[in-house]
Backbone bond lengths (Angstrom), bond angles and torsions (degrees), N, CA, C in turn:
res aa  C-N    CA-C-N  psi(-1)  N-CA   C-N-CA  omega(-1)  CA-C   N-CA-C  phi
1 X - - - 1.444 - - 1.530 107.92 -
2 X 1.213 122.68 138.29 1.661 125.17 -177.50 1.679 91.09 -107.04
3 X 1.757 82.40 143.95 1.720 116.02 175.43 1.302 102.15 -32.00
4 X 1.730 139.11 -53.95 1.471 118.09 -168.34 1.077 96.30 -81.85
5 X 1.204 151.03 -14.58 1.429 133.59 -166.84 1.650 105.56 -98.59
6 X 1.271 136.22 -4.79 1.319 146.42 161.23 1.802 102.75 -61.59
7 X 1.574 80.34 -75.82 1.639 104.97 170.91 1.603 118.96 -10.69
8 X 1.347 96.90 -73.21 1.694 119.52 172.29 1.252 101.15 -40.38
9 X 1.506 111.66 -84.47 1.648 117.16 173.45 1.563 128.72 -21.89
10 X 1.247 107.50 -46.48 1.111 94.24 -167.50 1.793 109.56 -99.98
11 X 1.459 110.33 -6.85 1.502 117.83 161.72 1.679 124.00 -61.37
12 X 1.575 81.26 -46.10 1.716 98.08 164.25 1.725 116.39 -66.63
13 X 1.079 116.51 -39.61 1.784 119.75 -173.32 1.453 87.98 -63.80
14 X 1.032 126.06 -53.09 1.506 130.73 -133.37 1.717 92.79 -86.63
15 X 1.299 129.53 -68.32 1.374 137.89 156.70 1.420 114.58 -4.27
16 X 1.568 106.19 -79.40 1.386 133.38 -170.41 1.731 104.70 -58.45
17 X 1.013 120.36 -39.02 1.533 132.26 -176.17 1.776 110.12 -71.22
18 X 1.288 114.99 -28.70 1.404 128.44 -164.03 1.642 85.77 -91.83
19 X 1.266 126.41 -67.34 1.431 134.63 172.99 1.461 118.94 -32.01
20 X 1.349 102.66 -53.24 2.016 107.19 161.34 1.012 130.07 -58.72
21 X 1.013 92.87 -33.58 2.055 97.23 -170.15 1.529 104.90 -92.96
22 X 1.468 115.27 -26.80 2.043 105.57 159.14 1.480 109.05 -85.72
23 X 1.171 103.34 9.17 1.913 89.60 164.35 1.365 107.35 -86.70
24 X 1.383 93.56 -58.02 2.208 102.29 -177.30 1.699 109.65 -81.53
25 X 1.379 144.49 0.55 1.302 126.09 -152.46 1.441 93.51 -151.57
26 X 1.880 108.02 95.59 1.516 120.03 154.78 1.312 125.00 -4.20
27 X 1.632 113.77 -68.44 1.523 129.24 -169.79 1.606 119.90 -86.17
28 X 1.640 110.14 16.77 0.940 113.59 156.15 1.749 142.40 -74.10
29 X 1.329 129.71 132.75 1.465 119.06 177.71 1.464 115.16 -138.63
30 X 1.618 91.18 92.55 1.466 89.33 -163.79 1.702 129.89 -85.80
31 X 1.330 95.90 17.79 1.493 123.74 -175.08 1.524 112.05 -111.97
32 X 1.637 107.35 -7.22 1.583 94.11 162.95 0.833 160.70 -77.97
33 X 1.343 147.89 137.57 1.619 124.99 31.34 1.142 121.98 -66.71
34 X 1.836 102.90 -26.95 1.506 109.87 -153.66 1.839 120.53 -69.54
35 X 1.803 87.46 -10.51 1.595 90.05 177.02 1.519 108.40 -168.30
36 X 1.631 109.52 148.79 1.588 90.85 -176.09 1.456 96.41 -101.00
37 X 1.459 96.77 -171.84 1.475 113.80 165.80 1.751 95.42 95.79
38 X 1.166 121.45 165.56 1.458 120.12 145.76 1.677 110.73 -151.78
39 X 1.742 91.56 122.92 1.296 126.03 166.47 1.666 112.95 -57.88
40 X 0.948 121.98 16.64 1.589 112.46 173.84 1.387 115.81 -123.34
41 X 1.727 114.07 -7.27 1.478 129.48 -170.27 1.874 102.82 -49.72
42 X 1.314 129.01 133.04 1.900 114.95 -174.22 1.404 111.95 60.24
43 X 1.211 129.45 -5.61 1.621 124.75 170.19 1.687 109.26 -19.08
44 X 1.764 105.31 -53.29 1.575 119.96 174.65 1.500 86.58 -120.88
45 X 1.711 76.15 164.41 1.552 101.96 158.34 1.919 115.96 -85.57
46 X 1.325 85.73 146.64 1.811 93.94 -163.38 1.403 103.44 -62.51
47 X 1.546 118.97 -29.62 1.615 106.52 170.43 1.471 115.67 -56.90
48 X 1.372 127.11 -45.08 1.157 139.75 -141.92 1.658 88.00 -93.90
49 X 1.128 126.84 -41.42 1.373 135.21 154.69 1.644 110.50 -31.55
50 X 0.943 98.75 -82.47 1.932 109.62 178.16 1.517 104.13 -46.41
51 X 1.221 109.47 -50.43 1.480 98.05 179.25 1.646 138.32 -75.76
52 X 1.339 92.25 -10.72 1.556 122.68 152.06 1.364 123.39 -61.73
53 X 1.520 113.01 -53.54 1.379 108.18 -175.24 1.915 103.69 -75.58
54 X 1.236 114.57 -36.82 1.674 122.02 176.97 1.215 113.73 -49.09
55 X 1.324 118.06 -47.87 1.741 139.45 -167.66 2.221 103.84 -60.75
56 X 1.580 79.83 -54.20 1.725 91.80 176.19 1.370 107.95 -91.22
57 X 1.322 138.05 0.04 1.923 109.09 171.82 1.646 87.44 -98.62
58 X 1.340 131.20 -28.71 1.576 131.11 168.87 1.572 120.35 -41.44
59 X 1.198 99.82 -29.26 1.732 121.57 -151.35 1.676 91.45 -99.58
60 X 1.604 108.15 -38.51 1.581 117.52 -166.41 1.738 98.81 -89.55
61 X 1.391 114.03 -11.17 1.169 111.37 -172.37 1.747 106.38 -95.84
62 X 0.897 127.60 -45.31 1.802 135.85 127.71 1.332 125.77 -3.24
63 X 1.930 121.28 -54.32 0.998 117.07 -167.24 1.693 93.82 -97.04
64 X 1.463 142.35 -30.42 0.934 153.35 179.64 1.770 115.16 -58.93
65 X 1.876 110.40 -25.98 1.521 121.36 -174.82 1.897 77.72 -90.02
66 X 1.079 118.52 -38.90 1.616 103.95 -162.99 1.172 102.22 -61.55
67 X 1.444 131.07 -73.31 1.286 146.61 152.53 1.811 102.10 14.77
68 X 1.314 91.01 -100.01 1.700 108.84 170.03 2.234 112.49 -13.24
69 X 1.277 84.68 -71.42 1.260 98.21 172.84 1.500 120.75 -65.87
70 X 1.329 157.82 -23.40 1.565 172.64 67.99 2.022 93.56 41.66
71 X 1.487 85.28 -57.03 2.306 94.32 -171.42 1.311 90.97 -63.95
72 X 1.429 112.44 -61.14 1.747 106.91 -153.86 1.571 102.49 -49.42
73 X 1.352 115.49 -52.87 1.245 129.28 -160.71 1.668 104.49 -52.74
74 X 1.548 97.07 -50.62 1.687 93.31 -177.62 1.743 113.07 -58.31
75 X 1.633 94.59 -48.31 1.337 93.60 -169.01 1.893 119.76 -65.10
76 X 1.315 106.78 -6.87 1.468 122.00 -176.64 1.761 100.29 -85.29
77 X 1.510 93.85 -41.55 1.894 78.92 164.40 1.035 136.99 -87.88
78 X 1.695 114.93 -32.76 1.623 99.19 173.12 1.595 113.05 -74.20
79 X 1.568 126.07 20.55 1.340 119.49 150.86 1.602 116.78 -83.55
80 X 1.037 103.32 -3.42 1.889 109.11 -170.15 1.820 90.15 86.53
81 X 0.887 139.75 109.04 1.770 126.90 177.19 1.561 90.15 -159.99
82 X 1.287 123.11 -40.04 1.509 121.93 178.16 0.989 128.57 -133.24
83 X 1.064 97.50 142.48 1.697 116.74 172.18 1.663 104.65 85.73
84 X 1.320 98.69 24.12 1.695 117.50 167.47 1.244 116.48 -108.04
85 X 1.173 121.12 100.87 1.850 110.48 -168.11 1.427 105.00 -86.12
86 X 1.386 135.80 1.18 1.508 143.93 152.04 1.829 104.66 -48.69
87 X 1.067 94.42 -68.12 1.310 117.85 -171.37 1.526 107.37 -39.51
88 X 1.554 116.25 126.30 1.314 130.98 -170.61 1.564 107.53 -125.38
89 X 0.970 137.79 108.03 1.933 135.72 149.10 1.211 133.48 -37.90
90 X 1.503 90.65 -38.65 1.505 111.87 178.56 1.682 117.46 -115.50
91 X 1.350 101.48 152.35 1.665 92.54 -175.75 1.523 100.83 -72.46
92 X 1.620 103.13 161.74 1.593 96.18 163.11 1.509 132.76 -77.33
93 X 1.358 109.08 170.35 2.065 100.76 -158.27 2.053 76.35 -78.24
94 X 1.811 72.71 157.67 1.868 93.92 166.28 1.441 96.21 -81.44
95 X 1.683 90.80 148.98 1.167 111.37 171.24 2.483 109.76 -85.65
């Protein structure tokens, strides 16, 4: 992973995490010092919440098997492995 792309990540984790936790969590103030109170407390409903976060790590877990599969594939061709009908895995049977 390269430094800006951590970067991103973890601006985004960090953001997104502060945003959740004043939706579901009373004793949150996610505007402090600069302000009390927080205006986002019930923004959603906590089901619809949960089913939000389920919907997208499901969705991230999907794009992460594609991913996976995208490498193998490359890395299976620049070995010669596909889309070579020469190409054998296995030895051939004895005669």
């Amino acid at each position: 992973m390269t430094l800006p792309a951590a970067a991103a990540a973890a601006l985004f984790g960090g953001f997104s995490h502060v945003l959740l936790d004043a939706i579901m969590h009373a004793d949150m103030d996610p505007f402090r010092p600069l302000a009390e109170g927080n205006p986002w407390l019930d923004a959603v409903p906590l089901g619809t919440l949960h089913a939000a976060c389920l919907g997208l790590g499901l969705f991230a877990l999907v794009l992460f098997a594609l991913r996976l599969a995208l490498v193998a594939k490359r890395r299976a061709d620049a070995r010669g492995e596909a889309g070579d009908p020469t190409f054998r895995s296995d030895p051939p049977p004895r005669a």
